[in-house]
N, CA and C atoms as an extended XYZ file, in Angstrom:
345
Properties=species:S:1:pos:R:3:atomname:S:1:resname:S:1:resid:I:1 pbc="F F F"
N       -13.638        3.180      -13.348 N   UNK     1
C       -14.035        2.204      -14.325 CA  UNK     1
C       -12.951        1.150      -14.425 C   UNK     1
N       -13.267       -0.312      -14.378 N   UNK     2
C       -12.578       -1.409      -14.197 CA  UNK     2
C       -12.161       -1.895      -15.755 C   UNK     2
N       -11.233       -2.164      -16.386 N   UNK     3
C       -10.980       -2.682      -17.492 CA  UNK     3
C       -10.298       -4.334      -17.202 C   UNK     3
N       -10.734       -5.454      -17.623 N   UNK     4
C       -10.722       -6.834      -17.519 CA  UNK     4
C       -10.068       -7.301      -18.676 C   UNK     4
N        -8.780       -8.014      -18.975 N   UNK     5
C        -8.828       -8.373      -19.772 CA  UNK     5
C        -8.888       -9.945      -19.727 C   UNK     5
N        -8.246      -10.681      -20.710 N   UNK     6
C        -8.024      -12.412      -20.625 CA  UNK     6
C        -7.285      -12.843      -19.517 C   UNK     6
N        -6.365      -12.167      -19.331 N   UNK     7
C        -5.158      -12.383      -18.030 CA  UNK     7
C        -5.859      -12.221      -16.785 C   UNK     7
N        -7.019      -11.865      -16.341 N   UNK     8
C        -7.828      -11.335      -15.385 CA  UNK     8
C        -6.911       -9.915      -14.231 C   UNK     8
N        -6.012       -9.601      -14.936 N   UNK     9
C        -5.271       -7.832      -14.653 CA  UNK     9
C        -6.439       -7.302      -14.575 C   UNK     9
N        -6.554       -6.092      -13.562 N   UNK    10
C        -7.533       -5.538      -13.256 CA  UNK    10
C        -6.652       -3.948      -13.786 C   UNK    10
N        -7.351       -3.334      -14.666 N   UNK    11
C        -6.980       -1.689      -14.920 CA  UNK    11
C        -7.514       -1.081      -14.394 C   UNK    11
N        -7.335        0.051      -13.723 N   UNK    12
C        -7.549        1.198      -12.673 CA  UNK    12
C        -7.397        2.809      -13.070 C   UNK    12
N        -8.677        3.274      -13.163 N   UNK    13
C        -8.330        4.912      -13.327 CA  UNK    13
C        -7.501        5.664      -12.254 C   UNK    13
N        -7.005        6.607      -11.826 N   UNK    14
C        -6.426        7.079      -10.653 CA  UNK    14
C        -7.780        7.923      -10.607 C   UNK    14
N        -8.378        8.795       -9.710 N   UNK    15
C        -9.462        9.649       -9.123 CA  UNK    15
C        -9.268       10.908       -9.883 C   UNK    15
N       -10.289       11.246      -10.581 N   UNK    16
C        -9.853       12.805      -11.099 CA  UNK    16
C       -11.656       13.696      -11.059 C   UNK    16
N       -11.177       14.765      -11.598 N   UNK    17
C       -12.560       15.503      -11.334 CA  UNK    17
C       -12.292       16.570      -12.327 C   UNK    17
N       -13.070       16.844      -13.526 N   UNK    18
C       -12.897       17.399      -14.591 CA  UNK    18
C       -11.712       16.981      -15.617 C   UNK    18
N       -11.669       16.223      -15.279 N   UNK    19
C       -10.176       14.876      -16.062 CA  UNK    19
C        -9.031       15.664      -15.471 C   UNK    19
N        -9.044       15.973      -13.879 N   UNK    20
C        -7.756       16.048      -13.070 CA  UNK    20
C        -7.614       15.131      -12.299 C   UNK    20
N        -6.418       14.729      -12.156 N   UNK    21
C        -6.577       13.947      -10.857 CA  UNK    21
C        -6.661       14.682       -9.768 C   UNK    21
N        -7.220       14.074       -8.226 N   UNK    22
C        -7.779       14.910       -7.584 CA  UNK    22
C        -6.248       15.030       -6.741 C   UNK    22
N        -5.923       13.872       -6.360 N   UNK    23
C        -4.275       13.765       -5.597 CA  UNK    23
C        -3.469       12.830       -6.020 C   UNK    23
N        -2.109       12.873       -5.558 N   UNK    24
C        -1.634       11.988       -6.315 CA  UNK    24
C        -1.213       10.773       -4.866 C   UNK    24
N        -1.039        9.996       -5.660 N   UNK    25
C        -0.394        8.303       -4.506 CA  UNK    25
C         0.209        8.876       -2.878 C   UNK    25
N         0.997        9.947       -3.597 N   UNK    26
C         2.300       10.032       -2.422 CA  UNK    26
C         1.393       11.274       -1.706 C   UNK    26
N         0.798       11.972       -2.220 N   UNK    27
C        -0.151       12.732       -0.911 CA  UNK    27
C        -1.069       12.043       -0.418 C   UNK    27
N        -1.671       10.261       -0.992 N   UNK    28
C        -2.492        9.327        0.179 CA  UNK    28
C        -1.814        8.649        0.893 C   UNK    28
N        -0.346        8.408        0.765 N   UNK    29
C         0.305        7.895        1.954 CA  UNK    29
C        -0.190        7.621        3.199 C   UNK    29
N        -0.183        6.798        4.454 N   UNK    30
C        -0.109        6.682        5.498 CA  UNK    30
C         0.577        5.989        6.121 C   UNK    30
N         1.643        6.854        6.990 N   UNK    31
C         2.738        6.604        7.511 CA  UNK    31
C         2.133        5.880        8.940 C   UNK    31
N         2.541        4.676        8.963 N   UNK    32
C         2.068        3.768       10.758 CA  UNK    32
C         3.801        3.654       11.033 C   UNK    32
N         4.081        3.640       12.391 N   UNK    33
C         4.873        3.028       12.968 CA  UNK    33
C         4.105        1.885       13.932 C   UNK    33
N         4.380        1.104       13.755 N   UNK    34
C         3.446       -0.194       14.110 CA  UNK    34
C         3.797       -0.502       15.788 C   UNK    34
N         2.635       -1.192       16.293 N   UNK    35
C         3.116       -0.729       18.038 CA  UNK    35
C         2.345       -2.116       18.251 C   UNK    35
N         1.399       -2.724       17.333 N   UNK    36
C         0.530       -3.283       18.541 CA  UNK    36
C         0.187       -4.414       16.888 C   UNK    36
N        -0.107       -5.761       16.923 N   UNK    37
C        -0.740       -6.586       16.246 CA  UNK    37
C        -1.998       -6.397       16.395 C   UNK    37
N        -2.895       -5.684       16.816 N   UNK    38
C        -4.499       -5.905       16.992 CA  UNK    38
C        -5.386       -6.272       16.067 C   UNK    38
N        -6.179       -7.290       16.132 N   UNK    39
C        -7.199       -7.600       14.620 CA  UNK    39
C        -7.617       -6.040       14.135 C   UNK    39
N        -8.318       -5.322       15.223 N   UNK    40
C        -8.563       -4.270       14.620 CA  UNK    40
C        -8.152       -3.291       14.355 C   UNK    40
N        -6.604       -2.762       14.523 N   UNK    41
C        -5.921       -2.203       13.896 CA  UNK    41
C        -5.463       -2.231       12.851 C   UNK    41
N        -5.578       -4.085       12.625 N   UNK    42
C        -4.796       -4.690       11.131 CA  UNK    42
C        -5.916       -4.448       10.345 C   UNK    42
N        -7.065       -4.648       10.307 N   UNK    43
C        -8.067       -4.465        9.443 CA  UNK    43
C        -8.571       -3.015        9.096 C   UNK    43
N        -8.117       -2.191       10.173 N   UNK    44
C        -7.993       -0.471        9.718 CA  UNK    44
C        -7.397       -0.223        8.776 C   UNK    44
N        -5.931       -1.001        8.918 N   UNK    45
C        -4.649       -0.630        7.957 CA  UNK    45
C        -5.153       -1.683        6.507 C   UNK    45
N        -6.290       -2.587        6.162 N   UNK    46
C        -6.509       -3.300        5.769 CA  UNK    46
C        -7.225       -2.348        4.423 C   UNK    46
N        -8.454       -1.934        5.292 N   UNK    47
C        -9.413       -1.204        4.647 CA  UNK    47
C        -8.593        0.457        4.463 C   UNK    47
N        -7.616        1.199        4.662 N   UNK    48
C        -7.031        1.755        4.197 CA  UNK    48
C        -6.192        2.045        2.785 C   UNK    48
N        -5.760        0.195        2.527 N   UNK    49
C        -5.300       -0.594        1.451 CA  UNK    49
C        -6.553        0.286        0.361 C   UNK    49
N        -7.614       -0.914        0.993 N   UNK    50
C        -8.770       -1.091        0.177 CA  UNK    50
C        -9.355        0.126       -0.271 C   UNK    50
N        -9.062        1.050        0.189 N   UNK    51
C        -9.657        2.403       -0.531 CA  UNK    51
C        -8.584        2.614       -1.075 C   UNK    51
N        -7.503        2.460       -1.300 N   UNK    52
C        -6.380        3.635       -2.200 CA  UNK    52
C        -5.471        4.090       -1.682 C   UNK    52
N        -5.418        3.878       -0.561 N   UNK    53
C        -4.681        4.857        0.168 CA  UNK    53
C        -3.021        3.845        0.413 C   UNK    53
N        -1.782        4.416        0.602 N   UNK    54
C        -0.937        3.328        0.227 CA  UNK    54
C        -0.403        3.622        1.922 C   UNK    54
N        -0.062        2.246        2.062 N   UNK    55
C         0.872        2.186        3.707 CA  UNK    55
C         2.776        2.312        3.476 C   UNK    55
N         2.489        3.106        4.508 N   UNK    56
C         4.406        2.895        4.984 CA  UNK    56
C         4.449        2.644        6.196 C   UNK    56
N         4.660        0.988        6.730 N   UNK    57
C         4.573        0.856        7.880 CA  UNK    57
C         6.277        0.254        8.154 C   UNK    57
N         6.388        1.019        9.559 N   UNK    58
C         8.175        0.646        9.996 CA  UNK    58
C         7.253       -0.290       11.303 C   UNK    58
N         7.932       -1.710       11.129 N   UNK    59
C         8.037       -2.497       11.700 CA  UNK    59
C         8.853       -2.419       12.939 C   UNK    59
N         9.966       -1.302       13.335 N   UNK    60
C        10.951       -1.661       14.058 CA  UNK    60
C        10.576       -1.877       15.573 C   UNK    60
N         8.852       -1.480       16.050 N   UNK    61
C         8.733       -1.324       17.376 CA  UNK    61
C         8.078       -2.922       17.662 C   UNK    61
N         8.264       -3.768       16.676 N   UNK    62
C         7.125       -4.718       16.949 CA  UNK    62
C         8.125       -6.381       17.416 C   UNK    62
N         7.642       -6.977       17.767 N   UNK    63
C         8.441       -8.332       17.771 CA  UNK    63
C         8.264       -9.510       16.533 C   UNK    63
N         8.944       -9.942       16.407 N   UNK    64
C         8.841      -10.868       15.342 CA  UNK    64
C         7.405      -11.612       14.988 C   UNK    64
N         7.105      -12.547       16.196 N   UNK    65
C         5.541      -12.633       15.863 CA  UNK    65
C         4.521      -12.062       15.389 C   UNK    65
N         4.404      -10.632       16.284 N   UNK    66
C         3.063       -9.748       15.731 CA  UNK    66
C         3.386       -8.980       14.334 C   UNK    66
N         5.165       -9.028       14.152 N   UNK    67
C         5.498       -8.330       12.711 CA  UNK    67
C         4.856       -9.037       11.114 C   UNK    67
N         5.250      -10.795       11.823 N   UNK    68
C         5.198      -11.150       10.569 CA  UNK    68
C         3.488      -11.903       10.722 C   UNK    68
N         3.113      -11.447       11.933 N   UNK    69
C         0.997      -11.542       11.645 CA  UNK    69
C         0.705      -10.502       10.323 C   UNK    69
N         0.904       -9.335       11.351 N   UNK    70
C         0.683       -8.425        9.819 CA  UNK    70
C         1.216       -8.105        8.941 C   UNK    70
N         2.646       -8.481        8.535 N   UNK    71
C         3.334       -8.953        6.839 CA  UNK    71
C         1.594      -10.022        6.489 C   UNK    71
N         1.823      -11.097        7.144 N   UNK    72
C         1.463      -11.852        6.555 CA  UNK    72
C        -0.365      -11.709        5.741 C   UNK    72
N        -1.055      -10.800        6.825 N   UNK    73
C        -1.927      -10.657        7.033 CA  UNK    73
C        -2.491       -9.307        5.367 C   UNK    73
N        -1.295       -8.343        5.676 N   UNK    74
C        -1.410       -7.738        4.724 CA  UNK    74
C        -0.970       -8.222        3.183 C   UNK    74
N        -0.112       -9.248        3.369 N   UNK    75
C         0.032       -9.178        2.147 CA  UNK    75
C        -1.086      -10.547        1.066 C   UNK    75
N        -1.222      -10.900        1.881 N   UNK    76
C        -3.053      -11.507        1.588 CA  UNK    76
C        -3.829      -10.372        0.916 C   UNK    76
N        -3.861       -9.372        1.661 N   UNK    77
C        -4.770       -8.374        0.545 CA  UNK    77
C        -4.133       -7.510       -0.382 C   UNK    77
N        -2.803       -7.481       -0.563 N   UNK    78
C        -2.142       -6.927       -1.735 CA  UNK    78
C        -2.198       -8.073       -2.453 C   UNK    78
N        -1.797       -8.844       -2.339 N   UNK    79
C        -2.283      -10.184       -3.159 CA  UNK    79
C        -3.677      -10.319       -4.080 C   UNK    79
N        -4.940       -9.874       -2.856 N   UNK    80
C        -6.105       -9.374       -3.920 CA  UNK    80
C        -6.248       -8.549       -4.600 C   UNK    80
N        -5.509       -7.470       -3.970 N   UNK    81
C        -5.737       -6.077       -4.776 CA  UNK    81
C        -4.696       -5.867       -5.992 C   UNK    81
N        -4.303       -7.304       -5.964 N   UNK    82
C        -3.025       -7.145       -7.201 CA  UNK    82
C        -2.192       -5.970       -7.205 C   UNK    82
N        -1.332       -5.556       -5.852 N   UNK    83
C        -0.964       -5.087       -5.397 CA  UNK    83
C         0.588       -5.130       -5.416 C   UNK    83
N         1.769       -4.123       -4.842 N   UNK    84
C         2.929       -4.653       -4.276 CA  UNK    84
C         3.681       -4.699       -2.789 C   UNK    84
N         4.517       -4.891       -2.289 N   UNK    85
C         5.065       -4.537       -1.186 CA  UNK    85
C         6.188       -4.290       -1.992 C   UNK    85
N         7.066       -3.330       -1.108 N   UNK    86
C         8.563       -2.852       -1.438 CA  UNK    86
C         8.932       -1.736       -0.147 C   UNK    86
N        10.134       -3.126       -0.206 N   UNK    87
C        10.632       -2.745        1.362 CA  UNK    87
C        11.779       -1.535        0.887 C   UNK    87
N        11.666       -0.699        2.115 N   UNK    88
C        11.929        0.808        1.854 CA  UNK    88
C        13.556        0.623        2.830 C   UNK    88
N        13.673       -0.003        3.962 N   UNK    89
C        14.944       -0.496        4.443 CA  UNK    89
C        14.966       -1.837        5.058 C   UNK    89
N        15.182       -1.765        6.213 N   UNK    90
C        15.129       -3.163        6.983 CA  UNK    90
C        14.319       -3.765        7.458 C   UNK    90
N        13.158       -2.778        8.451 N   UNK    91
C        12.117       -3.036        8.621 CA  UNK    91
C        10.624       -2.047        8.334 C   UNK    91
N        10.836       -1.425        7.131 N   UNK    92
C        10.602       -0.475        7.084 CA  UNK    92
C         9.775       -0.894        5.147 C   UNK    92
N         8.330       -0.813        4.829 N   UNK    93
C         7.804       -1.284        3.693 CA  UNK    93
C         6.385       -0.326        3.447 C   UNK    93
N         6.350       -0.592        1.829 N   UNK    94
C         5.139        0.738        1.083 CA  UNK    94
C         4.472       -0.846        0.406 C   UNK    94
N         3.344       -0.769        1.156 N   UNK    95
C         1.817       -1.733        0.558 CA  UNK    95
C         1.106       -0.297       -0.307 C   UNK    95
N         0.694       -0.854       -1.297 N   UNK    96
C         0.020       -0.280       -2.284 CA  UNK    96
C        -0.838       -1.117       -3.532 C   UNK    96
N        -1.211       -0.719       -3.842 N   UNK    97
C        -2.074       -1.096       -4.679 CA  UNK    97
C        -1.552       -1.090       -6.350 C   UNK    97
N        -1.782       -1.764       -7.233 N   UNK    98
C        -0.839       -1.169       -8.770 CA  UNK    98
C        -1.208        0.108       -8.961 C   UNK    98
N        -2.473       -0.050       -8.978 N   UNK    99
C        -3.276        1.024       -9.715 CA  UNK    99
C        -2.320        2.493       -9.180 C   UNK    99
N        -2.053        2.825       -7.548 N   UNK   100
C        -1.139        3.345       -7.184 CA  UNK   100
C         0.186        4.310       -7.353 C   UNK   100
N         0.845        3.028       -8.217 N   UNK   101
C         2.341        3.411       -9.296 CA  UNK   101
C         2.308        3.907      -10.360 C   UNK   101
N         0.941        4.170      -10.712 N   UNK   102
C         0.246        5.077      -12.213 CA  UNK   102
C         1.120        6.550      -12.412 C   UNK   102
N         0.579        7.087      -11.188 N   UNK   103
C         1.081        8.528      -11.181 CA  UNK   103
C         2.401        8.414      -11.538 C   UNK   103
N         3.313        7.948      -10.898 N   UNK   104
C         4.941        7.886      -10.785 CA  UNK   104
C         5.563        8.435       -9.539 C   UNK   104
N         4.427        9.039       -8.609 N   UNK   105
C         4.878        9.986       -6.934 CA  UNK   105
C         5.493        8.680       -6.375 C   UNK   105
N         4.936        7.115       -6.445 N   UNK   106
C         5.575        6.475       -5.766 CA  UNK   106
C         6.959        6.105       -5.764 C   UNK   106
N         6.932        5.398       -7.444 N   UNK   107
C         8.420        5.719       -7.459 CA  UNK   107
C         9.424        6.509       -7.367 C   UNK   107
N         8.759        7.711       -7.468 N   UNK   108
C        10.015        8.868       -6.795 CA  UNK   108
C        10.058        8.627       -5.378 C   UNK   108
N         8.722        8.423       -4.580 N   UNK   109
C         9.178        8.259       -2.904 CA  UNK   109
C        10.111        6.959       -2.784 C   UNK   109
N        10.424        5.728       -3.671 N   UNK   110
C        10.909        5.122       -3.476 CA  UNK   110
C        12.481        4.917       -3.481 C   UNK   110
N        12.599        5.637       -4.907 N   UNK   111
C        13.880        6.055       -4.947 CA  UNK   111
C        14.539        7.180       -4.212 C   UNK   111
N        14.230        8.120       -3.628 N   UNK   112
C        14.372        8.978       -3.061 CA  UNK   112
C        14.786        8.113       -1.279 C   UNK   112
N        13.791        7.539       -1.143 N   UNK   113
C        14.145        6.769        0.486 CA  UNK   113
C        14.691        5.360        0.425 C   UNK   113
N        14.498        4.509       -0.563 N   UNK   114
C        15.625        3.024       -0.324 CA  UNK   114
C        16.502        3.027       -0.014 C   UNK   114
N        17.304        2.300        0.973 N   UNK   115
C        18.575        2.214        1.375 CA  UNK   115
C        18.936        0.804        0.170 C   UNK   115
């Protein structure tokens, strides 16, 4: 259920089932080490976003061009999804969604791995 207010902030339940949640942020993780710019890889990792599920993608195998296609590419849809990025080291970043940082699993994965 979507809550709207004046600010147009979008509020977000986390998933539950008998008023549990079913998992939390940091068990939907998906860890990419990124290899390849492909439209349709980026739009996998796109629609991954788009369901809930949060990315940790390490940039380090990619070249500058195809890195900052999909920075750029993704962060267009964290942008919709009123979303964040937060880079975890150098080339190394967690796309997520707000709704996401509810639980608090993220920020422990965050603090736990930032350099």
């Amino acid at each position: 259920m979507a809550i709207f207010s004046k600010s147009k902030k979008t509020e977000y339940d986390l998933p539950n089932y008998q008023g549990e949640s079913t998992t939390t942020a940091f068990e939907r993780i998906i860890f990419e080490s990124l290899q390849t710019d492909d439209d349709q890889y980026i739009t996998m990792l796109a629609r991954d976003l788009i369901d809930g599920n949060p990315l940790v993608l390490n940039f380090e195998e990619l070249a500058p061009d195809p890195a900052n296609k999909i920075m750029a590419f993704l962060s267009g849809v964290i942008f919709t999804l009123e979303g964040q990025i937060t880079q975890i080291n150098k080339k190394v970043f967690l796309f997520a969604r707000e709704q996401e940082f509810k639980d608090g699993s993220l920020k422990q994965f965050i603090d736990e791995y930032k350099e």
